[in-house]
Structures are given as C-alpha cells and as structure tokens.
N, CA, C and O atoms as a GROMACS GRO file, in nm:
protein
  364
    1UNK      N    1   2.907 -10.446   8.148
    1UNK     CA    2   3.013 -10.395   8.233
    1UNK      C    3   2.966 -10.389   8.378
    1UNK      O    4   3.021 -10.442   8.475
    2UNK      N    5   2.846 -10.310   8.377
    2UNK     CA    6   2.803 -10.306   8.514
    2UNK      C    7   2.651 -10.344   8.552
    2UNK      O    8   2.557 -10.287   8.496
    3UNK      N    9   2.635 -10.434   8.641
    3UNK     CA   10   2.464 -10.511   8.597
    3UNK      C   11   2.443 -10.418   8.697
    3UNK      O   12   2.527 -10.350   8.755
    4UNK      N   13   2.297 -10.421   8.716
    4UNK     CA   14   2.157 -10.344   8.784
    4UNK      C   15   2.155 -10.337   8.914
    4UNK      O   16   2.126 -10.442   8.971
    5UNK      N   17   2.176 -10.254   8.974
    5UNK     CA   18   2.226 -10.261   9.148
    5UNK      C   19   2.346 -10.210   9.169
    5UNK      O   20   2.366 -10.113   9.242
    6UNK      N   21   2.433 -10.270   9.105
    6UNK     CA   22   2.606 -10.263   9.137
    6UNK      C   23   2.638 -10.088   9.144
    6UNK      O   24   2.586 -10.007   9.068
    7UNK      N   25   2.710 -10.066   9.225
    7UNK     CA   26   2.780  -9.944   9.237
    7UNK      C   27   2.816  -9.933   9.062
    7UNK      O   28   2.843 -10.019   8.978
    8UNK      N   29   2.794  -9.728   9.055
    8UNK     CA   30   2.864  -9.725   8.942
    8UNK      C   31   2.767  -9.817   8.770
    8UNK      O   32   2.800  -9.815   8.652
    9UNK      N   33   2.650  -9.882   8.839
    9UNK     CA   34   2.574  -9.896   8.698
    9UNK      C   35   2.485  -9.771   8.584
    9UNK      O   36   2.471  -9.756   8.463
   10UNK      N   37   2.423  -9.675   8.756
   10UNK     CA   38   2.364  -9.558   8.661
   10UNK      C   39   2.481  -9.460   8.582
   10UNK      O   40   2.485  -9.415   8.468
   11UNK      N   41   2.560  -9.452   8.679
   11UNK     CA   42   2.625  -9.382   8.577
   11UNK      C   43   2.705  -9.424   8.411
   11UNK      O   44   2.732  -9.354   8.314
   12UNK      N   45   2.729  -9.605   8.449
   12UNK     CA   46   2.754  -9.622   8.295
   12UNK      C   47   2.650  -9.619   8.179
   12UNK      O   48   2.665  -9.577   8.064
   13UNK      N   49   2.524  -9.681   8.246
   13UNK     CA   50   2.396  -9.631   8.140
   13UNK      C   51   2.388  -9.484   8.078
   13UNK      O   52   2.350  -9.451   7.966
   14UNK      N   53   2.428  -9.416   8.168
   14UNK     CA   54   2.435  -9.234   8.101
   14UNK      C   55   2.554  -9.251   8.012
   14UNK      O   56   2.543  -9.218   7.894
   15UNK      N   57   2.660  -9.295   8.054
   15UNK     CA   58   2.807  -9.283   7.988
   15UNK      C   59   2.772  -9.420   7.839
   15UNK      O   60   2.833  -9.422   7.732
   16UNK      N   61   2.729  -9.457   7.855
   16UNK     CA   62   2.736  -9.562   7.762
   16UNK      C   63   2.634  -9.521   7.601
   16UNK      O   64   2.631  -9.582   7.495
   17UNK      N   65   2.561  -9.391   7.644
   17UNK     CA   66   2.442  -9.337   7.570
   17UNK      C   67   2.535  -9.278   7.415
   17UNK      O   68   2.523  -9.269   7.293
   18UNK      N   69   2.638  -9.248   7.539
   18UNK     CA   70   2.728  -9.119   7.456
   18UNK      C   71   2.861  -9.183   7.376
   18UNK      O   72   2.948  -9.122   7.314
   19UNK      N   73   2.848  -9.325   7.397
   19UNK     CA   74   2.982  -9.383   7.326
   19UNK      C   75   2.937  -9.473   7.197
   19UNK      O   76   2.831  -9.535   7.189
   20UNK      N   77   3.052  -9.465   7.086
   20UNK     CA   78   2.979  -9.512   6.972
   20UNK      C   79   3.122  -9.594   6.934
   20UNK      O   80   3.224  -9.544   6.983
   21UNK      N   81   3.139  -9.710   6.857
   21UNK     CA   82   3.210  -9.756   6.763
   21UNK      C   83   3.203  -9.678   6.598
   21UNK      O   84   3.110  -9.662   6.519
   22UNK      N   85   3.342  -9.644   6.593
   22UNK     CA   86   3.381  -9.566   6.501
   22UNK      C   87   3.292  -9.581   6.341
   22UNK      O   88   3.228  -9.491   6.287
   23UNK      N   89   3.306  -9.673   6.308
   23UNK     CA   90   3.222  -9.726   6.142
   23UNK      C   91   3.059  -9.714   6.207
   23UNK      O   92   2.985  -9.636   6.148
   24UNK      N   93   3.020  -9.768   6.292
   24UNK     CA   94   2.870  -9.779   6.342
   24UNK      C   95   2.820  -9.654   6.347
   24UNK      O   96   2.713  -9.645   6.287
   25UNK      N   97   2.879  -9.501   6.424
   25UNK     CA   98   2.914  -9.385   6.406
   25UNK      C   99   2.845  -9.313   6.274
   25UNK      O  100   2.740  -9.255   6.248
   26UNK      N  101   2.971  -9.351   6.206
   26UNK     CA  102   3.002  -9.278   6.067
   26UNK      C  103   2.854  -9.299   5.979
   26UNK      O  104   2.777  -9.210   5.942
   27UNK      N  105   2.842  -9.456   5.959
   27UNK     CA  106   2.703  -9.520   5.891
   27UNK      C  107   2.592  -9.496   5.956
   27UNK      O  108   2.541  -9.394   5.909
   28UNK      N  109   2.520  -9.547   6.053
   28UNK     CA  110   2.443  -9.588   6.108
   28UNK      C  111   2.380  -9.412   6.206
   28UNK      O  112   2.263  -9.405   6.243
   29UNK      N  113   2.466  -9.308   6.227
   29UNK     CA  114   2.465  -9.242   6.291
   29UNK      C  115   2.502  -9.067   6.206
   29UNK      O  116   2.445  -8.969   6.254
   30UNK      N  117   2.588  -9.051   6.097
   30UNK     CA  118   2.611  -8.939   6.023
   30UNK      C  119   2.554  -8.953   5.943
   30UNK      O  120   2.517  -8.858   5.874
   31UNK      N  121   2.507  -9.133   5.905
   31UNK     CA  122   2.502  -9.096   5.755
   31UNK      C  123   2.595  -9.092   5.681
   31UNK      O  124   2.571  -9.078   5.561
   32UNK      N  125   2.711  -9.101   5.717
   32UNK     CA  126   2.837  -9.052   5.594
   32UNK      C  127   2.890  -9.160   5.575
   32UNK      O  128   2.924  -9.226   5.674
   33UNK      N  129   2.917  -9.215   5.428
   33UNK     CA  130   2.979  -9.389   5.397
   33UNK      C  131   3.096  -9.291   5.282
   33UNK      O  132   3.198  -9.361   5.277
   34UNK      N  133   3.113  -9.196   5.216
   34UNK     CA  134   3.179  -9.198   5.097
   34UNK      C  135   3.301  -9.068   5.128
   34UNK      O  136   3.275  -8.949   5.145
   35UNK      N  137   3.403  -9.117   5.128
   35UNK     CA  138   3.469  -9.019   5.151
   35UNK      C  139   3.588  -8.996   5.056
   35UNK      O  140   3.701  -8.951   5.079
   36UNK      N  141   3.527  -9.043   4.932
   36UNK     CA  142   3.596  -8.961   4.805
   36UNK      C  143   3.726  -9.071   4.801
   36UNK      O  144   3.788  -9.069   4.695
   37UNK      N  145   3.778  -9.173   4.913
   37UNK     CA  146   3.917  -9.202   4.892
   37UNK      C  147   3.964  -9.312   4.795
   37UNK      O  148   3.876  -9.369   4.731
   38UNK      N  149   4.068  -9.343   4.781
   38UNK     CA  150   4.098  -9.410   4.656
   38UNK      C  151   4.219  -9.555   4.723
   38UNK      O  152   4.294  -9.534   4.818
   39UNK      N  153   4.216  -9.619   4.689
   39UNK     CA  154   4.333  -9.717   4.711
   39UNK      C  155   4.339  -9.881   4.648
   39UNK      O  156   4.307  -9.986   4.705
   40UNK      N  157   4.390  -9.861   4.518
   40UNK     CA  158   4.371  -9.938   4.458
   40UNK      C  159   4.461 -10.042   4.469
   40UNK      O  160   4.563 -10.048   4.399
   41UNK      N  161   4.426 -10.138   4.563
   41UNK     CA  162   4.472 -10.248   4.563
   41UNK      C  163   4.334 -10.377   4.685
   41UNK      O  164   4.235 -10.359   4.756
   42UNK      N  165   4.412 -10.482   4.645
   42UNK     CA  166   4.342 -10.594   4.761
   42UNK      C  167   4.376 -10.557   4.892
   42UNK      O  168   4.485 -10.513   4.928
   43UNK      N  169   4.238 -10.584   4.987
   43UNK     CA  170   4.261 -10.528   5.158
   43UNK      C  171   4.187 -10.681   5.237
   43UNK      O  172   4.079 -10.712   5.188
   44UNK      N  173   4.215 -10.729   5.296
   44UNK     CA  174   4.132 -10.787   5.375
   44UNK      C  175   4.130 -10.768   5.548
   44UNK      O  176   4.213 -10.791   5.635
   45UNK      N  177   4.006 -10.719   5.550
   45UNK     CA  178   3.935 -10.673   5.680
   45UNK      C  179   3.901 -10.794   5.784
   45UNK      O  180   3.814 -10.878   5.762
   46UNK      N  181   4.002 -10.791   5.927
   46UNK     CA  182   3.952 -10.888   5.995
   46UNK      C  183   3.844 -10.782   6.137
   46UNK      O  184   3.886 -10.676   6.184
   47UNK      N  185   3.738 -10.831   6.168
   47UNK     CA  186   3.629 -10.775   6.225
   47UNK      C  187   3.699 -10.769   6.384
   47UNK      O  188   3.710 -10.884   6.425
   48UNK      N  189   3.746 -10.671   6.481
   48UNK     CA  190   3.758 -10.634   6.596
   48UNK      C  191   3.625 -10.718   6.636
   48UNK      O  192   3.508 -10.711   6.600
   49UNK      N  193   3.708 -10.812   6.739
   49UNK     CA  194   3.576 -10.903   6.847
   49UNK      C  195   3.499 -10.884   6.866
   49UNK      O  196   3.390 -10.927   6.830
   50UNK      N  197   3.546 -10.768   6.969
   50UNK     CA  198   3.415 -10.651   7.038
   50UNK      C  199   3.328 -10.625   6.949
   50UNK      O  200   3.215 -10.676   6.950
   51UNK      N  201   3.373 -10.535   6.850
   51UNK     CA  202   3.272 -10.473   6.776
   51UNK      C  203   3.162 -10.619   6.711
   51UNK      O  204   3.040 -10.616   6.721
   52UNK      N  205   3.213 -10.697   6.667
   52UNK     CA  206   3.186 -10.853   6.602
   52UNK      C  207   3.039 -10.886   6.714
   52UNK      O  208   2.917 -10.882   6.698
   53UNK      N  209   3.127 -10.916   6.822
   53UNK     CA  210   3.018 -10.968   6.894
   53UNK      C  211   2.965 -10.930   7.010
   53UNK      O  212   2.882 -11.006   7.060
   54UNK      N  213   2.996 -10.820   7.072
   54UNK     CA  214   2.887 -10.748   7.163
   54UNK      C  215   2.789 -10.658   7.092
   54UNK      O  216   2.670 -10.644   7.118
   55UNK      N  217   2.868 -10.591   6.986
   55UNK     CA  218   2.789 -10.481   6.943
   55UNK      C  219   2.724 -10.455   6.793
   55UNK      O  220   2.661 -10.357   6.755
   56UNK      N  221   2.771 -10.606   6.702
   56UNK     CA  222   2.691 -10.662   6.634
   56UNK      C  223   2.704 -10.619   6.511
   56UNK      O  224   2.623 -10.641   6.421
   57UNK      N  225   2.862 -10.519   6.496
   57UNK     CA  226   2.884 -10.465   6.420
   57UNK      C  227   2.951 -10.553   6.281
   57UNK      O  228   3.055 -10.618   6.299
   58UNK      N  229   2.907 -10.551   6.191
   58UNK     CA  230   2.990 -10.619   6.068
   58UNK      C  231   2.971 -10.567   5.934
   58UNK      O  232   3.059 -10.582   5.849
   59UNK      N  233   2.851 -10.499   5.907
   59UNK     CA  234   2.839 -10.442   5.754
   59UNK      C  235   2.920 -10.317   5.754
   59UNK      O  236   3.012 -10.293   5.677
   60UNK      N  237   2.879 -10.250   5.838
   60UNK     CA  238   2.918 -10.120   5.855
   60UNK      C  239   3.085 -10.088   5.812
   60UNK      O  240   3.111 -10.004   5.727
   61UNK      N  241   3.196 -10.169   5.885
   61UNK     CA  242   3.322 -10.124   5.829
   61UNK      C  243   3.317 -10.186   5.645
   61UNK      O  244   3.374 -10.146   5.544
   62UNK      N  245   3.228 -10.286   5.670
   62UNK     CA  246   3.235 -10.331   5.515
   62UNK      C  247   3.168 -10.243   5.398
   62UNK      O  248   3.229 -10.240   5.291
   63UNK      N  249   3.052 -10.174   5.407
   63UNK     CA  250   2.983 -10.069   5.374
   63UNK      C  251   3.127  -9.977   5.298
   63UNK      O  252   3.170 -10.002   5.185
   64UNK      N  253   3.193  -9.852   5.409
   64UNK     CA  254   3.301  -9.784   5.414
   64UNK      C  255   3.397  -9.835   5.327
   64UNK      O  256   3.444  -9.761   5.240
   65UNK      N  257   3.441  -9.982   5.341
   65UNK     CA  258   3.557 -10.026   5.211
   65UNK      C  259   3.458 -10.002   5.074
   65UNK      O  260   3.480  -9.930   4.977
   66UNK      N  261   3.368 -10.069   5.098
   66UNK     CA  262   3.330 -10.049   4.992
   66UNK      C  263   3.308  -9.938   4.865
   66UNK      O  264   3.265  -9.954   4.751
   67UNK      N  265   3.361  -9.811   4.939
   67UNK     CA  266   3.304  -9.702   4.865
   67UNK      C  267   3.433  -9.668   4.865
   67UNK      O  268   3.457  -9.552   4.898
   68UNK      N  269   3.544  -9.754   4.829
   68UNK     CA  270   3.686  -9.688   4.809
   68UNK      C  271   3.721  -9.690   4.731
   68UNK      O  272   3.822  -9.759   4.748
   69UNK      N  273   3.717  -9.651   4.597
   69UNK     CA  274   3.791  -9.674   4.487
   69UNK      C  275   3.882  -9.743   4.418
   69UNK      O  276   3.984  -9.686   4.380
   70UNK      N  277   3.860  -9.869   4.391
   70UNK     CA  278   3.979  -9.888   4.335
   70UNK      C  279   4.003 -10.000   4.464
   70UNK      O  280   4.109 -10.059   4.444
   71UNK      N  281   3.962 -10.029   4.539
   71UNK     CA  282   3.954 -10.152   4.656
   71UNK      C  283   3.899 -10.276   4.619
   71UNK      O  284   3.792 -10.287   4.561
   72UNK      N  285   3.993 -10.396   4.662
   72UNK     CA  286   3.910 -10.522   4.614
   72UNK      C  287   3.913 -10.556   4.774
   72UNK      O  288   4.018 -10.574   4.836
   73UNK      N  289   3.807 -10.563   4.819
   73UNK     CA  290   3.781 -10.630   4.982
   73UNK      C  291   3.772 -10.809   4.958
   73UNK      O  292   3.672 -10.868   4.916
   74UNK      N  293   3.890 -10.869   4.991
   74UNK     CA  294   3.885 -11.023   5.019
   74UNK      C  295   3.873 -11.038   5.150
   74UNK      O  296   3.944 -10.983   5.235
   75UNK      N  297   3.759 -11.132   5.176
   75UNK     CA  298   3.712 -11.194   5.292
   75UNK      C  299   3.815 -11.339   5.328
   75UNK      O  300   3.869 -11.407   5.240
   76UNK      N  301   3.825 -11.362   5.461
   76UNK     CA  302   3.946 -11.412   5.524
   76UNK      C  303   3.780 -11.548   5.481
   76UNK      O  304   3.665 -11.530   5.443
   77UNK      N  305   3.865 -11.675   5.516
   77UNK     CA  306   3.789 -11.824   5.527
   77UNK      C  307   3.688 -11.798   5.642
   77UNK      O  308   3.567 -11.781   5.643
   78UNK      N  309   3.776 -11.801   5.732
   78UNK     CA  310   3.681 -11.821   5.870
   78UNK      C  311   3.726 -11.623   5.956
   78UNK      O  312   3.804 -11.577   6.040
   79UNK      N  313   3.622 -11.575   5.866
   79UNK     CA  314   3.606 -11.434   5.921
   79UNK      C  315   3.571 -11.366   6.048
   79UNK      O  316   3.598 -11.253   6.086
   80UNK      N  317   3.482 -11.494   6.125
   80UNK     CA  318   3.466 -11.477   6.265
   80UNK      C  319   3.582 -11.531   6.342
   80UNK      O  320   3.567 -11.540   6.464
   81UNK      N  321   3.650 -11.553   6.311
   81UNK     CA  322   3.745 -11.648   6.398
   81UNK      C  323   3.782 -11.540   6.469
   81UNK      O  324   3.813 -11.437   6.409
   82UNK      N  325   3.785 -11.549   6.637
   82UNK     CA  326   3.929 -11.456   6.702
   82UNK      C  327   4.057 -11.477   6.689
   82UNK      O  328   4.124 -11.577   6.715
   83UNK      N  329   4.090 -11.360   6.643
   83UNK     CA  330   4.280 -11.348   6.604
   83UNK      C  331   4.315 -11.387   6.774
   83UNK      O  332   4.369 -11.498   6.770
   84UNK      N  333   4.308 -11.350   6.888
   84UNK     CA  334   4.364 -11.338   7.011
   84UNK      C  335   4.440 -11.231   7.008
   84UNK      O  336   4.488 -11.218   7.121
   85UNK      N  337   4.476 -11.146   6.938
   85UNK     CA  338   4.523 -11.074   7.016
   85UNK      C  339   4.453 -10.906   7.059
   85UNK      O  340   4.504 -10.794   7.050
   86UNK      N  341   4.354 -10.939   7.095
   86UNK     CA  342   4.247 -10.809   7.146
   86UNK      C  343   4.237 -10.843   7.335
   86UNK      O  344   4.291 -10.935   7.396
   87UNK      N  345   4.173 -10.763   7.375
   87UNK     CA  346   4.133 -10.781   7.512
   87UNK      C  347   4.301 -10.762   7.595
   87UNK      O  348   4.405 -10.696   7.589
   88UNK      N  349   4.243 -10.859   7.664
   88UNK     CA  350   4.403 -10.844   7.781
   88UNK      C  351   4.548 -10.920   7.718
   88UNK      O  352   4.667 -10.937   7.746
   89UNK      N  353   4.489 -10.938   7.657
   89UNK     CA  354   4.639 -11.025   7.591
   89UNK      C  355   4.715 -10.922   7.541
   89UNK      O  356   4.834 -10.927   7.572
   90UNK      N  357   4.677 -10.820   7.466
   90UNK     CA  358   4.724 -10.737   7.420
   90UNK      C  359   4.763 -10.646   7.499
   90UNK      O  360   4.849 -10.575   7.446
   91UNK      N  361   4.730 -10.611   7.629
   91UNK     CA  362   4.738 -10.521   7.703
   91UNK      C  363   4.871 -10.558   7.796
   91UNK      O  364   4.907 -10.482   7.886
   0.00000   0.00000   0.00000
C-alpha cells in the first residue's frame, strides 16, 4: 500500500500489525477451527483474490468447512481463477 519513505508508510506498518483476514484470524491466530455447525449439503468455496494472493491465504477457510458437519466441500476446476468481480469493479 505504502512503500518506505512515502508519507503515511509508518503509520500503515503500525496499522497493518493490527489487521487480520477473518479465517487466517480464527485458525492461525485463536486457534478456533470447530464451531459445532452443521449444514448438510454440497458448498463450493471460491478463494477472495486478496486473501488468495497477497496474503497467501487458502487452507485456512478450507480447514473451517471442513469441520462442518454434514458438508461436502467441491472444489471449482480452475480454483485460482479470478471471478472479476472483487477490487474496483465491484466498487
């Protein structure tokens, strides 16, 4: 967001300490994957960009389905693919 020099970089390094992606959070950070829930049917999970590829996130929301009861997680063909509609398009 903000490189080394630029106005406004120290303070995102402080601000950036304190921000987490939600599943990365939960796993990687509480500890907590099982939350008792149930939903028995097929889900397929397409991976938010961002999270995909800046921040390297991919087991983690998969982890969380996994401990759902009664969930069959089908993986899309081409799972990395960008949908387009994230970022400014959406906005």
């Amino acid at each position: 967001l903000f490189k080394n020099g630029q106005a406004g970089f120290t303070d995102y390094q402080r601000l950036k300490r304190n921000l987490f992606e939600l599943t990365d959070y939960l796993v990687n950070h509480l500890k907590y994957t099982d939350f008792g829930a149930s939903f028995p049917h097929k889900v397929c999970y397409h991976d938010a960009c961002t999270a995909l590829r800046e921040y390297g996130i991919k087991q983690e929301p998969r982890l969380l389905l996994s401990k759902v009861k009664g969930l069959e997680l089908v993986e899309m063909e081409d799972t990395e693919t960008c949908c387009g509609f994230g970022g400014t398009f959406s906005a």
